[in-house]
Legacy VTK file of the C-alpha trace (Angstrom):
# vtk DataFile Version 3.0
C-alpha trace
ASCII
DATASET POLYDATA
POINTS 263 float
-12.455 0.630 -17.420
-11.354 1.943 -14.060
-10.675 5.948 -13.863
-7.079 7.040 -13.451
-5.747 9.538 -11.004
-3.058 11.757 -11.177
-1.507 11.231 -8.407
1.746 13.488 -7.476
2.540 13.026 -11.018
1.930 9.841 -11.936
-0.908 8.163 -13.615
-2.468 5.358 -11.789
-5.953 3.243 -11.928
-8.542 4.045 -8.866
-7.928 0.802 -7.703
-4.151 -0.870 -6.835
-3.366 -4.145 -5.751
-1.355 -4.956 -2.814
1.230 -7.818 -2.042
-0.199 -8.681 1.457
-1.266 -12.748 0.383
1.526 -12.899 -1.686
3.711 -12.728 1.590
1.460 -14.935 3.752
0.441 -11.725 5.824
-3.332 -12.537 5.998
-3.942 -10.871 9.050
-6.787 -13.545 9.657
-5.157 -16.361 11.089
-1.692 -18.341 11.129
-3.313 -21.154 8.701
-5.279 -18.556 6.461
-1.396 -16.775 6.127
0.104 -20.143 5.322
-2.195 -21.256 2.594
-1.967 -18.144 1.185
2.078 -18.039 1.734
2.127 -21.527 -0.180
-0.376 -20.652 -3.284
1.776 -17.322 -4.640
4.468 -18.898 -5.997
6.540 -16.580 -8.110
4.957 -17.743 -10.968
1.151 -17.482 -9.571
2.732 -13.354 -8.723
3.371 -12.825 -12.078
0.382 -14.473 -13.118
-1.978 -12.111 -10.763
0.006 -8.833 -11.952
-0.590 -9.679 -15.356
-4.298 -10.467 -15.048
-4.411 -7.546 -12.473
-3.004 -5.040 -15.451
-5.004 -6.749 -18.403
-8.416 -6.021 -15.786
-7.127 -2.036 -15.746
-4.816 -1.963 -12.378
-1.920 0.381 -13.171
-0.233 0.376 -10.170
1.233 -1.902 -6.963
2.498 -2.030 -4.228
5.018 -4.213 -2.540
7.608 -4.072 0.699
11.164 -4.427 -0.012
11.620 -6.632 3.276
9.692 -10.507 1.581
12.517 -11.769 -0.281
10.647 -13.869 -2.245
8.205 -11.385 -3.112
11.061 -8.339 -3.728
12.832 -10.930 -5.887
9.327 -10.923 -7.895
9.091 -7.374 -8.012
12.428 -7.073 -9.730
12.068 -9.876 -12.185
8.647 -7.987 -13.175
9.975 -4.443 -13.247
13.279 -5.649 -15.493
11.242 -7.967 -17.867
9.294 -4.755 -19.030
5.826 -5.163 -16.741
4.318 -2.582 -17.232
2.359 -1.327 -13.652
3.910 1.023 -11.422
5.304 -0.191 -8.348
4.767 1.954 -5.177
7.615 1.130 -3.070
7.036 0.100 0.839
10.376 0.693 2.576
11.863 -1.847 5.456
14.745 -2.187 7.219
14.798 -5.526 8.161
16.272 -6.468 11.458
18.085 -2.488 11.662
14.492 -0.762 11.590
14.692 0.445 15.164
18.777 1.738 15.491
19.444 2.015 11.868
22.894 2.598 11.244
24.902 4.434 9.048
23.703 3.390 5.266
20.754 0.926 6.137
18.159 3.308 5.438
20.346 4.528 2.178
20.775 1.230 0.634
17.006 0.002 0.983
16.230 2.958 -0.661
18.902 2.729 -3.530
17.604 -0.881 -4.080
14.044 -0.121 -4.676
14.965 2.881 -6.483
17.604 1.040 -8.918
14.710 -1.896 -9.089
12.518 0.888 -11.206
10.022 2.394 -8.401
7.342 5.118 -9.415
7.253 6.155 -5.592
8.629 5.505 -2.218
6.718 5.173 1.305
8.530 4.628 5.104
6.419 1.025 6.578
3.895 2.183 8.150
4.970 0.606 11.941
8.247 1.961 11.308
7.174 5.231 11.232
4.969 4.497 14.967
8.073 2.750 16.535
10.026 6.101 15.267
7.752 8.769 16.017
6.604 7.498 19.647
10.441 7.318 20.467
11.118 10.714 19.567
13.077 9.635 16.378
11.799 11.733 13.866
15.643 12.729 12.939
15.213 9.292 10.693
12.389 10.561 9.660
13.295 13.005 8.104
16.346 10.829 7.426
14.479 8.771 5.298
12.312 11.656 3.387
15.278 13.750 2.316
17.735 10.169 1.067
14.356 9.322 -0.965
13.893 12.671 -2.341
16.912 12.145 -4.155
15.499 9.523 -6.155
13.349 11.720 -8.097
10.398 9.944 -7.405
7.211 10.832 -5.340
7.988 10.167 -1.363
5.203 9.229 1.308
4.664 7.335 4.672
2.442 4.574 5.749
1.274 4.663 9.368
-1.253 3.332 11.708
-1.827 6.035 13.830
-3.728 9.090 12.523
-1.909 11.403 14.925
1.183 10.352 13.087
-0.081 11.633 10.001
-1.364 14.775 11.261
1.990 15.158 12.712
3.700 14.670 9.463
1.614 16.948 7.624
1.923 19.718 10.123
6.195 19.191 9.289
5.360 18.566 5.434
7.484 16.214 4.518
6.278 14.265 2.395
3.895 14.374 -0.727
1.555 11.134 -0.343
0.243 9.171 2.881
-0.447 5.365 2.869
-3.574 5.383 5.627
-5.305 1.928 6.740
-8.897 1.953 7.627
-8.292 -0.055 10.566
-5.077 0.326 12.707
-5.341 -3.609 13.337
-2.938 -3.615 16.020
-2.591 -6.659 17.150
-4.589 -8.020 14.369
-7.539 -6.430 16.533
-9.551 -4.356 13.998
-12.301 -1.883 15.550
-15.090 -0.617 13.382
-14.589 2.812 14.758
-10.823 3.243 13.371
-13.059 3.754 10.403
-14.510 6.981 10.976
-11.135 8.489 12.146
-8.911 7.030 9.168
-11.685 8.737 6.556
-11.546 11.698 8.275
-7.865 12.336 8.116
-8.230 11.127 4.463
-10.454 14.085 4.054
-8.411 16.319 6.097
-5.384 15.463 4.251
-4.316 17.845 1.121
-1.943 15.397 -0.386
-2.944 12.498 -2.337
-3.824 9.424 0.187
-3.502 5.696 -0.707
-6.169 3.891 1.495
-5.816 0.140 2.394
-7.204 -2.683 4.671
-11.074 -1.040 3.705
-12.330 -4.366 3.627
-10.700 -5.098 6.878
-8.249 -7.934 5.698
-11.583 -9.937 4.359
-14.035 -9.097 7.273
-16.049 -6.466 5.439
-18.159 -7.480 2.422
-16.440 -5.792 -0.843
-19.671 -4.214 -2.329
-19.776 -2.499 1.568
-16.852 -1.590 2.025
-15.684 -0.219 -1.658
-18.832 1.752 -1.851
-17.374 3.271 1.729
-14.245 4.015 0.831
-15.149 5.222 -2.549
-17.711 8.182 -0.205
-15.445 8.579 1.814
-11.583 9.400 0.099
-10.904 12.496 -2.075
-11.295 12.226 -6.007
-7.384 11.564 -6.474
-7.099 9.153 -4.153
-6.834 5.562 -4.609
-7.930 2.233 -3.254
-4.886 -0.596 -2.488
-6.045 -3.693 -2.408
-4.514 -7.051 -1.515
-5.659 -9.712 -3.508
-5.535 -13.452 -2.837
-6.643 -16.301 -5.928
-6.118 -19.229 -3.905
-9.774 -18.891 -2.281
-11.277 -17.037 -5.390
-9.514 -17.466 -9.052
-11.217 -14.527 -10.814
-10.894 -12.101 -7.677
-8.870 -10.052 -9.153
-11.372 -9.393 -12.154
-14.434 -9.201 -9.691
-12.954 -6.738 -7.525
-12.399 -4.544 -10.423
-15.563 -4.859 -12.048
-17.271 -3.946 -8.742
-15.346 -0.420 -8.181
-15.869 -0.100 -11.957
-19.872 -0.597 -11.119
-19.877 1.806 -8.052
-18.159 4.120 -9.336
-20.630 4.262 -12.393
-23.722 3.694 -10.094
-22.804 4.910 -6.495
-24.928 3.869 -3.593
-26.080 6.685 -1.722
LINES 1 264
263 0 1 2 3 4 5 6 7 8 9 10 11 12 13 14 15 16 17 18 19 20 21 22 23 24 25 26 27 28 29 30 31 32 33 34 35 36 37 38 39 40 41 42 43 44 45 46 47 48 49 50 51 52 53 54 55 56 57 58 59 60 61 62 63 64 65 66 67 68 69 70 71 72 73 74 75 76 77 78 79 80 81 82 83 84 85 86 87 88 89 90 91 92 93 94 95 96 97 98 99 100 101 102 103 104 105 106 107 108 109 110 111 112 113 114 115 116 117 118 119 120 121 122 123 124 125 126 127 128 129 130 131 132 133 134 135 136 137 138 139 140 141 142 143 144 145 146 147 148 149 150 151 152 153 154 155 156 157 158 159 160 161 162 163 164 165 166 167 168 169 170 171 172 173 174 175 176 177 178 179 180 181 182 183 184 185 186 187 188 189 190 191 192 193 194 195 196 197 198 199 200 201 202 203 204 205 206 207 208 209 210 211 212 213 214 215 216 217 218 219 220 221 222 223 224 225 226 227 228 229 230 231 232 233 234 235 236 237 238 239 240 241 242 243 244 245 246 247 248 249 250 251 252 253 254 255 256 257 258 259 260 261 262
């Protein structure tokens, strides 16, 4: 079985799965994010989560901006599922100039929908922080705190997150091995997203190490697994429509590394 982490208080598997095909965000190509957009019907989204927690996966995360796939989320969470959902906070349209109550009510939503923990969208946080708007923030940090839950921030930019740490805000960061802007992805983001992982002294969810399906699993989890601290964890999105038994696969192989570790 995959190893569980404790992480700011809650007890979740090594490996998590992320919502990224469910949305038809395939960061590959328009016609890669529409056959993946058409496959995950609601039904096919249950159907992964289920196989996902049956395989050992404890935790998930989705954004509370996809309709379709928020409107999953809830259905799951009030029909008993039982994996944790990490939260991934949006705006919609109000992200930049959010007024009075946007923030507040995106976070009452996912909080009332059951989440374990909550984390600011990681562009968000760049559009906020390079405009000299960390007043939201810190906005967003102290409305979320009141939930009770664990708080965090996603973010493309390792400055960012140095930044935030140096203010400590928050208790968890969401870090991407490749800052993909523009759906450009640079092997050498690599070196510094691991190092700020390392650098970090709260808990740190990594995602995109397999670079959106451009790196080779058994590569990149052994990578990732040498290269995060022992409570962090691995978010991966996961997409059946080109592989039915991914899900179990990609557990079995962390399961395998993590047992036999290539040095």
């Amino acid at each position: 079985m995959l190893p569980t982490v404790d992480f700011c208080g809650i007890k979740l598997s090594k490996m998590l799965i992320g919502a990224n095909p469910f949305g038809g965000y395939s960061h590959l190509s328009k016609e890669a994010s529409e056959k993946m957009e058409k496959f995950h019907t609601e039904e096919k989204i249950f159907e992964t989560w289920d196989r996902a927690y049956a395989a050992g996966i404890t935790g998930f995360a989705t954004n509370t901006n996809t309709e379709k796939v928020l409107n999953a989320t809830c259905k799951y969470l009030a029909n008993g599922g039982p994996m944790k959902w990490l939260a991934q906070v949006e705006f919609g349209k109000d992200w930049e100039n959010p007024g009075e109550g946007v923030i507040e009510a995106s976070l009452d939503r996912a909080a009332s929908a059951g989440a374990a923990a909550l984390f600011l969208q990681g562009e968000i946080l760049g559009q906020w922080v390079e405009a000299g708007k960390l007043h939201l923030v810190r906005r967003f940090v102290e409305y979320a705190r009141t939930k009770n839950v664990p708080v965090g921030i996603a973010g493309h930019d390792p400055e960012h997150h140095y930044l935030i740490d140096k203010l400590d805000l928050v208790d968890f960061h969401v870090i991407p091995f490749f800052n993909c802007v523009n759906d450009n992805f640079r092997l050498e983001d690599l070196e510094a997203a691991t190092r700020l992982i390392r650098y970090l002294r709260k808990p740190c969810i990594a995602y995109k190490v397999l670079g959106a399906g451009r790196i080779e699993p058994k590569m990149g989890f052994s990578y990732a697994l040498r290269n995060i601290k022992p409570n962090d964890c691995i978010l991966v999105g996961m997409s059946r429509h080109a592989d039915d038994d991914q899900v179990e696969k990609n557990v079995a192989l962390l399961e395998e590394l993590i047992a036999n570790p290539i040095l």
